[in-house]
C-alpha positions as CSV (number, residue, x, y, z in Angstrom):
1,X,4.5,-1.0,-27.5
2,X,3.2,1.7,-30.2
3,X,2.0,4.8,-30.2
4,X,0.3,7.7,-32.8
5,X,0.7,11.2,-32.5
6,X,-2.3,11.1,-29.6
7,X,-2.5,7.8,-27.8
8,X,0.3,5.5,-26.8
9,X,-0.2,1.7,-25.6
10,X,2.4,-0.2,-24.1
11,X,2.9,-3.2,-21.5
12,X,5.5,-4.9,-19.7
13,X,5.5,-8.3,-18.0
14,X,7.7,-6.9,-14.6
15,X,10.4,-8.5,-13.2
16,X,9.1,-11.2,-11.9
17,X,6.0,-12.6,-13.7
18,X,7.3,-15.1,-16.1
19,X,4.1,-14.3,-18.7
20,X,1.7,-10.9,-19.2
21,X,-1.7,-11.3,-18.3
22,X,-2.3,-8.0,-19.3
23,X,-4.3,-6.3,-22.1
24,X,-4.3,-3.1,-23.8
25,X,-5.9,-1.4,-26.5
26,X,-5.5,1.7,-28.0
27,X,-7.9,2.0,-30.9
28,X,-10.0,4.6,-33.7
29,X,-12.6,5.5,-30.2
30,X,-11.9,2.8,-27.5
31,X,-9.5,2.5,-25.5
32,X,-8.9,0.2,-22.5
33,X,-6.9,-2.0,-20.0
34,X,-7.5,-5.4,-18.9
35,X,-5.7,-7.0,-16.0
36,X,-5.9,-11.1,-16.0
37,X,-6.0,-12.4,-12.3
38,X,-2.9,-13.7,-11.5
39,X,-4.2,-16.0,-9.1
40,X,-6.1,-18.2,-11.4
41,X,-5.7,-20.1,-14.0
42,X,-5.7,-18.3,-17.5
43,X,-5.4,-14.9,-16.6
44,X,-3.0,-13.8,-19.7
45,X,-6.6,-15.6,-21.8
46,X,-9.0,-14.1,-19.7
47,X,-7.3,-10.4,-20.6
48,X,-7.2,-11.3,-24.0
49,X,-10.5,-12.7,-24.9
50,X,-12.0,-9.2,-22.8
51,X,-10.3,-6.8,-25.2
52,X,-10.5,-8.7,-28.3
53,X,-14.6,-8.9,-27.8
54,X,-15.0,-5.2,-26.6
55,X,-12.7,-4.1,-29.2
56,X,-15.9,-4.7,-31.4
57,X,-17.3,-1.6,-29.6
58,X,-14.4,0.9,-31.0
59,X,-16.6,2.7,-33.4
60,X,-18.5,6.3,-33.7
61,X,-21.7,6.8,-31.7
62,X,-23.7,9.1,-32.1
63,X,-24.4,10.3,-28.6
64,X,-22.4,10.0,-25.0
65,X,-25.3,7.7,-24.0
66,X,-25.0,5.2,-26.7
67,X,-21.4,5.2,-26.4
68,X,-22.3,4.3,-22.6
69,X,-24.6,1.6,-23.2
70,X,-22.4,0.0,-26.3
71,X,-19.6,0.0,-23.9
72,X,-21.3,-1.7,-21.3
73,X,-23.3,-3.9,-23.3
74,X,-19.8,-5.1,-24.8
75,X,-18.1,-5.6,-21.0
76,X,-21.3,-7.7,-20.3
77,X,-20.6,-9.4,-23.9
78,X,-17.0,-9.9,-23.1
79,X,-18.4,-12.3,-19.9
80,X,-20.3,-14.6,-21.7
81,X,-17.8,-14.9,-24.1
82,X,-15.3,-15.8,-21.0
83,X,-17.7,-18.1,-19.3
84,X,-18.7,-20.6,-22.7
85,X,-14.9,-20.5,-22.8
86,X,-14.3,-22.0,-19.6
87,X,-17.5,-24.2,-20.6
88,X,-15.3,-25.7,-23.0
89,X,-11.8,-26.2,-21.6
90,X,-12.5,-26.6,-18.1
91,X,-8.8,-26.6,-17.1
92,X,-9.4,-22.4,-17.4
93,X,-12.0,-22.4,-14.4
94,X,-12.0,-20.1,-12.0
95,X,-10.1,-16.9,-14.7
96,X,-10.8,-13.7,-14.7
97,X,-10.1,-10.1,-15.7
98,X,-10.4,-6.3,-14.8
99,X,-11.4,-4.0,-17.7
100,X,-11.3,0.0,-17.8
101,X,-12.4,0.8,-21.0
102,X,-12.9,4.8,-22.6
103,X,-15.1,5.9,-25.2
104,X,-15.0,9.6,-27.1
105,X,-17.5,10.8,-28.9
106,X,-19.0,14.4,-29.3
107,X,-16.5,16.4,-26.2
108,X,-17.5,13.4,-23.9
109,X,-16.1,10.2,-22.7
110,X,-17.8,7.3,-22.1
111,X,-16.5,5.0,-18.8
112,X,-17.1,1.4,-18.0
113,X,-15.3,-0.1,-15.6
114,X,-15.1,-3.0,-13.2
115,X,-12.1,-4.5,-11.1
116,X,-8.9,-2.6,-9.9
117,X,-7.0,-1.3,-13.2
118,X,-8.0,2.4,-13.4
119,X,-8.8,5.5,-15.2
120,X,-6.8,9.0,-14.2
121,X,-7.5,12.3,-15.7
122,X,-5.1,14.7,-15.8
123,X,-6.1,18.2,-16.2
124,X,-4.6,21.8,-16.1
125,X,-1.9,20.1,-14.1
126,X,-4.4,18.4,-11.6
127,X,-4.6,14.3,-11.3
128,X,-7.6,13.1,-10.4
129,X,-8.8,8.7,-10.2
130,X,-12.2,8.5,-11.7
131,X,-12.7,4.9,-11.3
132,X,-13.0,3.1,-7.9
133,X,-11.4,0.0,-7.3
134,X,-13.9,-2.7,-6.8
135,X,-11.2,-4.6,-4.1
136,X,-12.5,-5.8,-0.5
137,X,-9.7,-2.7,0.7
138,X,-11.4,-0.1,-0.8
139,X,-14.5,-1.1,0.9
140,X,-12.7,-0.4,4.0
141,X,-11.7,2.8,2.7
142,X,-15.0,4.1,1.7
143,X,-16.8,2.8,5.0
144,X,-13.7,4.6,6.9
145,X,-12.6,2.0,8.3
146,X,-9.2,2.3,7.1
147,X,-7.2,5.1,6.1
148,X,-6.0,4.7,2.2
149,X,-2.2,4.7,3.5
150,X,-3.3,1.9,5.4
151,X,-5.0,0.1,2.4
152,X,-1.4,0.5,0.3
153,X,-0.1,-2.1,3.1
154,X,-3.7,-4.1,3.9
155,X,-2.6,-8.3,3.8
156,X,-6.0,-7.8,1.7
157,X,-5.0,-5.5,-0.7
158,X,-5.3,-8.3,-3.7
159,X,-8.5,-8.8,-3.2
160,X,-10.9,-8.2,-5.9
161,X,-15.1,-8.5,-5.5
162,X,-15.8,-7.7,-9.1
163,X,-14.2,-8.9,-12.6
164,X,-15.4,-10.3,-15.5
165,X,-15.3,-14.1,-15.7
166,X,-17.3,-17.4,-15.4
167,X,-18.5,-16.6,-11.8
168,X,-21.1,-14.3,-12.0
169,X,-23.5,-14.3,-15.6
170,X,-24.6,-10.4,-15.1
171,X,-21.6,-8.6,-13.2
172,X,-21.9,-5.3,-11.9
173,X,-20.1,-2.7,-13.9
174,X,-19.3,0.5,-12.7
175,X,-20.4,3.2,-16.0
176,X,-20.1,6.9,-16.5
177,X,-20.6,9.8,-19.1
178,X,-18.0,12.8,-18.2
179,X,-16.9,15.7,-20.4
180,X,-13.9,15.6,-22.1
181,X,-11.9,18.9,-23.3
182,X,-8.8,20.0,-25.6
183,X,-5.3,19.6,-23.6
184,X,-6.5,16.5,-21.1
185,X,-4.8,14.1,-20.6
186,X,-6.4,10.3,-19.8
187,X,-4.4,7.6,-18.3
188,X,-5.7,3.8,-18.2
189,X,-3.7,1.8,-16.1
190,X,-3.4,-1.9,-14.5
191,X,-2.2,-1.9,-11.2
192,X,1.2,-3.0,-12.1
193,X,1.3,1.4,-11.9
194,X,-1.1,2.1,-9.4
195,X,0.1,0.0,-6.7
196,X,3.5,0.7,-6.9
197,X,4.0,4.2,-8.0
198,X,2.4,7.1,-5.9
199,X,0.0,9.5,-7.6
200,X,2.2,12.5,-7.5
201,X,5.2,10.9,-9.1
202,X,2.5,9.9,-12.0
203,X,1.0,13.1,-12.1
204,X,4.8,14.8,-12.4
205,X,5.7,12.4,-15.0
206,X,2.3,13.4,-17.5
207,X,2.8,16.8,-16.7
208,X,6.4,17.4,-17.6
209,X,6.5,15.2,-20.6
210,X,4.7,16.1,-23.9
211,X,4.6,12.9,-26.3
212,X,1.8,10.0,-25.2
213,X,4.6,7.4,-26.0
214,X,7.4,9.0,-24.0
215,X,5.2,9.6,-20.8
216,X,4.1,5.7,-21.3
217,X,7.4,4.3,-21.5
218,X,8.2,6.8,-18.3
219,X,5.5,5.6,-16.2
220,X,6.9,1.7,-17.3
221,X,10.2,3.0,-16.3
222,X,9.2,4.5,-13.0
223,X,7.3,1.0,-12.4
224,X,10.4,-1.1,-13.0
225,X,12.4,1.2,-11.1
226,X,9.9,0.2,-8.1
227,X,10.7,-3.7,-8.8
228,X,7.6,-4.2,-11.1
229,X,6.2,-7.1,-9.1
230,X,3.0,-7.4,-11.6
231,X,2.9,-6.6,-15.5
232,X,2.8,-3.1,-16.1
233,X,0.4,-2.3,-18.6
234,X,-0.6,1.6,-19.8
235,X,-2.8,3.4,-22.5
236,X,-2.7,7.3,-22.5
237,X,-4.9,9.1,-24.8
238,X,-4.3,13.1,-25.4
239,X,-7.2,15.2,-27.0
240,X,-6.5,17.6,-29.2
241,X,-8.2,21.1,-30.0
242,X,-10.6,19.0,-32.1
243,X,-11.6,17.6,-29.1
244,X,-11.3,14.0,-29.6
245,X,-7.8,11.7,-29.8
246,X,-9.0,9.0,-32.8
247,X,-6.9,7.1,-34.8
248,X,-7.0,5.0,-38.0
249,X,-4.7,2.2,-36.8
250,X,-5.8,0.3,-33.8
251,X,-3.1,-1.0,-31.6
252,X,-3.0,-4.1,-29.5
253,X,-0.5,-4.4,-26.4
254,X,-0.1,-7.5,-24.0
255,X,-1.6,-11.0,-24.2
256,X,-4.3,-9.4,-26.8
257,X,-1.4,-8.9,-29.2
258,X,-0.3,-12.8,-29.3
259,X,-2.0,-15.5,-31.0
260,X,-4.3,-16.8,-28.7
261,X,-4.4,-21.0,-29.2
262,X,-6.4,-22.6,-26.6
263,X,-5.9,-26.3,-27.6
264,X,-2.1,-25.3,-26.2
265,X,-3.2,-23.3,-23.7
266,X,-4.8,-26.2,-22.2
267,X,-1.9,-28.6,-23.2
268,X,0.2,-26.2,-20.8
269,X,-2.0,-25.7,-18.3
270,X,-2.4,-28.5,-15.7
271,X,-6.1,-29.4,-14.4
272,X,-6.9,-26.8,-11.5
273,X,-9.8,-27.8,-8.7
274,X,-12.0,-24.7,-8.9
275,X,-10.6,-21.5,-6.8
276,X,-14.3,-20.7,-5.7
277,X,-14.4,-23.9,-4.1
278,X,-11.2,-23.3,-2.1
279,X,-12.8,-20.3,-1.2
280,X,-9.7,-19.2,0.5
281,X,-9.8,-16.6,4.0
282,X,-5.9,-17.3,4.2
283,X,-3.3,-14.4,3.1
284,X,-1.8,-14.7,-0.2
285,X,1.0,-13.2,-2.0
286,X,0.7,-9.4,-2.3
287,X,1.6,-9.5,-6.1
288,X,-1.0,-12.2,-6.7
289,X,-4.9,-10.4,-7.3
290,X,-7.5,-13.0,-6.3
291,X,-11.3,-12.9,-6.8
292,X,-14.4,-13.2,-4.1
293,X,-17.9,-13.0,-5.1
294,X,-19.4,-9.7,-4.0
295,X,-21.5,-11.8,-1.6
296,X,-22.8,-10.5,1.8
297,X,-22.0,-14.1,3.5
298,X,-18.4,-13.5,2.2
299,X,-18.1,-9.4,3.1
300,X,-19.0,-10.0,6.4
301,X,-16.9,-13.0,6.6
302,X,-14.4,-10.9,5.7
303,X,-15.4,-7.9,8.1
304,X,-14.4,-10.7,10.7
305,X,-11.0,-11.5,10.2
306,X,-10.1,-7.7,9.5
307,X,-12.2,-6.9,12.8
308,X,-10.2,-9.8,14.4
309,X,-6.8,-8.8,12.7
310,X,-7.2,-4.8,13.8
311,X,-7.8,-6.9,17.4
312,X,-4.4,-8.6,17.2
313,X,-2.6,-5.5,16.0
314,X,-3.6,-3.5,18.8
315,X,-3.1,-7.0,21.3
316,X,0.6,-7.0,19.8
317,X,0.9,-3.2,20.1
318,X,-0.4,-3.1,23.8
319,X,1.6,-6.6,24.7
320,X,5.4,-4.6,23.3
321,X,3.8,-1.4,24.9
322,X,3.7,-3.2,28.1
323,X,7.2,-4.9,28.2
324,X,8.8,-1.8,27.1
325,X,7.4,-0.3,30.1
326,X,8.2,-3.5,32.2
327,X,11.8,-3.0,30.8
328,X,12.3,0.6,32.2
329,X,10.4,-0.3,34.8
330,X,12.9,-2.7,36.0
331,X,16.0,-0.9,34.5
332,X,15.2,2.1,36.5
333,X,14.6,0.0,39.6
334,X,17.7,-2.1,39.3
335,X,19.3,1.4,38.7
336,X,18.1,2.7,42.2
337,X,19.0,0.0,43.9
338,X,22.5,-0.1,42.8
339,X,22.7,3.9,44.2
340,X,22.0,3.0,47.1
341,X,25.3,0.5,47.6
342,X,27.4,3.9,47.5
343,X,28.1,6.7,50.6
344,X,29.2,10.2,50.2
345,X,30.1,12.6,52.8
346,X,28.3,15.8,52.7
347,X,26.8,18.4,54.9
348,X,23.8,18.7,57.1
349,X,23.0,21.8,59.3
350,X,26.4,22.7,59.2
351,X,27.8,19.4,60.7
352,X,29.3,16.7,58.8
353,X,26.7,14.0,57.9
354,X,27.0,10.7,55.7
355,X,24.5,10.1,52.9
356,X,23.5,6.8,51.8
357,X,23.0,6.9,47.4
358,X,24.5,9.3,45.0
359,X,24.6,12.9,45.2
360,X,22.7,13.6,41.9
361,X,18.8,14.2,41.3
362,X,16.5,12.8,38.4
363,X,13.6,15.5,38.1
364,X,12.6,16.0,41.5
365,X,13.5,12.6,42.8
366,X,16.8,12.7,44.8
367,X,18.8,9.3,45.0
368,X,20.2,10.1,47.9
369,X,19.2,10.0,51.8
370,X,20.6,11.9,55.0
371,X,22.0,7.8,56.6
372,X,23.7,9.7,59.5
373,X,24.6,13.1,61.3
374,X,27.7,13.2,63.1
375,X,29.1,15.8,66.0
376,X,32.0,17.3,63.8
377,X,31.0,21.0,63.3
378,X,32.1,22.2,59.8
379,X,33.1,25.2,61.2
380,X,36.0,23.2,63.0
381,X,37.6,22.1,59.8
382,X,40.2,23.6,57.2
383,X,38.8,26.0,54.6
384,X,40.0,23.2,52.6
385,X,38.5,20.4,54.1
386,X,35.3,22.4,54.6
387,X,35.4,22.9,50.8
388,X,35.5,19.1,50.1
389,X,32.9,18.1,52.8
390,X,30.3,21.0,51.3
391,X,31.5,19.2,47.9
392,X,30.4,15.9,49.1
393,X,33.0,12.9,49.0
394,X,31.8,10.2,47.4
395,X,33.0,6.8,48.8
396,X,31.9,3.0,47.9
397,X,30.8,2.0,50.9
398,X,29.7,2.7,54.9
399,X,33.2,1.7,56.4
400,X,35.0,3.8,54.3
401,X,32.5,7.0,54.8
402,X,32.9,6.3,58.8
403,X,36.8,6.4,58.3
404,X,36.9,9.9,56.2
405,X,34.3,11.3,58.8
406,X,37.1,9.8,61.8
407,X,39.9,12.0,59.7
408,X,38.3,14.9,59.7
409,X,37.3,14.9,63.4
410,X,41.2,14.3,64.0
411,X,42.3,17.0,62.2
412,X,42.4,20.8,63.4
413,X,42.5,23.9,61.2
């Protein structure tokens, strides 16, 4: 980690990973995130070989548009750089990386962007995203398919449709120009902090702590707190009344900041059958982001399963809906049947009667029935036994409700 007085980099490789495949950068103009695909081979290289090449980029422009275009023309750069890579140690096919890169110049900030590590703005106190995520989720999301609570929990949450690698020569990267003003507050994450902590426990945390490097290493903390599945890597950049947050010493966090030695990366790395070609529809670990082309053959390949997923959900739902129903159902009719086994002796039209069930009501339904009058007038009983007959006296069976109704024919007030 490092830090000046207005930006702060720092990463973390979790608590489970055993290596980073992130980047960061916190430089003079640029600053940026990359996120290596953890399900691929070379992911901590990919990451590295992204911001070391679009590092060249960190230098004064003089316009938000050139800024744009330099920024984009060095993602695009960073590509082909990754794809003769894999050209020439083929044991790396198949890696990739996200990128979220800022530039300032002149009030404005210049955004490229492409993948699922972020860019948040924080200002007066609000938090807003300004990137999109370019996962197969989010294009749920934005065709409202899916709510974004459901998305946090999608089985295809890890998958990505854009990053920069050897799969696609001219990606698609997402690029804005936005104003930038004194006291805000930008936030470049990988989704080692996205996915884990919610936006208003990040927003809480840049609002209620003043140094860059302090509200870095809080965020880390409030990650690792979380478990920190996934590296954790995080560059905030403050601007100041002058209206920019430059700095003379760049500063390199992550697998950027190692040596990077191929020959024993690929000594290491054991020889991988392409991913593409495995082309996997199968779930994979939640931790573990993945890529898919951005093909339409794939999207609506993928459109199926989730159609036919959403179909077993609400299958399962309706199937436990069902026995639960079956099961009071059945609980309620086994309980019926076992009130009518008992007797009580009550009255009926002022005569003694016997009642087959119990002498209690559930709503409207009784669970009782008049079985049988009998000739003994209440009026011909004790006060007392009058009392317990209009109090019904409940009995466990016929033969002993015909003997009480006998006893009280026998005796005289």
């Amino acid at each position: 980690m490092a830090n000046s007085a207005k930006s702060a980099a720092v990463s973390h490789v979790g608590k489970i990973r055993s290596n980073n495949q992130d980047s960061g950068y916190a430089g003079r103009y640029l600053f940026m995130v990359a996120d290596g695909m953890g399900g691929h081979a070379g992911g901590d290289v990919a990451s590295a070989i992204a911001v070391r090449r679009i590092a060249d980029a960190d230098q004064f422009y003089g316009s938000p548009s050139d800024a744009e275009f330099a920024l984009r023309t060095a993602l695009i750069a960073a590509n082909g750089q990754l794809a003769e890579t894999v050209l020439e140690h083929g044991e790396l096919t198949g890696m990739g990386t996200t990128v979220s890169g800022i530039l300032l110049v002149d009030g404005h900030v210049a955004i490229a962007h492409i993948g699922d590590s972020r860019v948040y703005l924080l200002r007066d106190g609000k938090l807003k995203q300004i990137t999109s995520d370019h996962t197969f989720v989010q294009r749920l999301v934005d065709s409202g398919r899916i709510t974004p609570d459901e998305a946090a929990v999608h089985p295809r949450r890890s998958v990505l449709m854009r990053v920069l690698g050897d799969v696609d020569a001219s990606p698609e990267i997402d690029s804005a120009v936005l104003e930038s003003k004194p006291g805000d507050r930008w936030l470049i994450c990988s989704d080692g902090l996205s996915s884990f902590v919610p936006d208003e426990k990040i927003r809480h945390v840049l609002t209620t702590t003043l140094s860059a490097q302090d509200a870095a290493n809080r965020l880390v903390k409030e990650s690792l707190d979380q478990g920190a599945p996934d590296n954790v890597t995080i560059v905030l950049v403050d601007i100041d009344e002058s209206g920019d947050a430059s700095q003379d010493t760049p500063i390199t966090v992550g697998s950027a900041a190692a040596p990077l030695d191929l020959d024993a990366e690929a000594a290491r790395r054991p020889l991988r059958i392409p991913s593409l070609l495995l082309h996997p529809l199968k779930s994979t670990q939640t931790d573990d982001s993945h890529f898919e082309p951005e093909s339409d053959d794939y999207l609506d390949a993928l459109m199926v399963e989730d159609r036919a997923r959403a179909r077993r959900r609400r299958i399962a739902w309706l199937v436990a809906l069902i026995l639960v129903i079956a099961a009071i159902v059945t609980a309620l009719i086994a309980g019926y049947q076992y009130t009518q086994t008992r007797f009580y002796v009550g009255a009926s039209d002022g005569r003694v009667a016997v009642y087959q069930g119990v002498h209690q009501t559930i709503g409207t339904i009784s669970l009782s029935h008049l079985y049988e009058s009998t000739t003994v007038d209440l009026d011909s009983l004790s006060p007392f036994s009058r009392e317990r007959v209009t109090a019904t006296i409940a009995v466990d069976s016929l033969a002993e409700a015909h003997r009480i109704v006998d006893q009280l024919a026998n005796v005289q007030p």
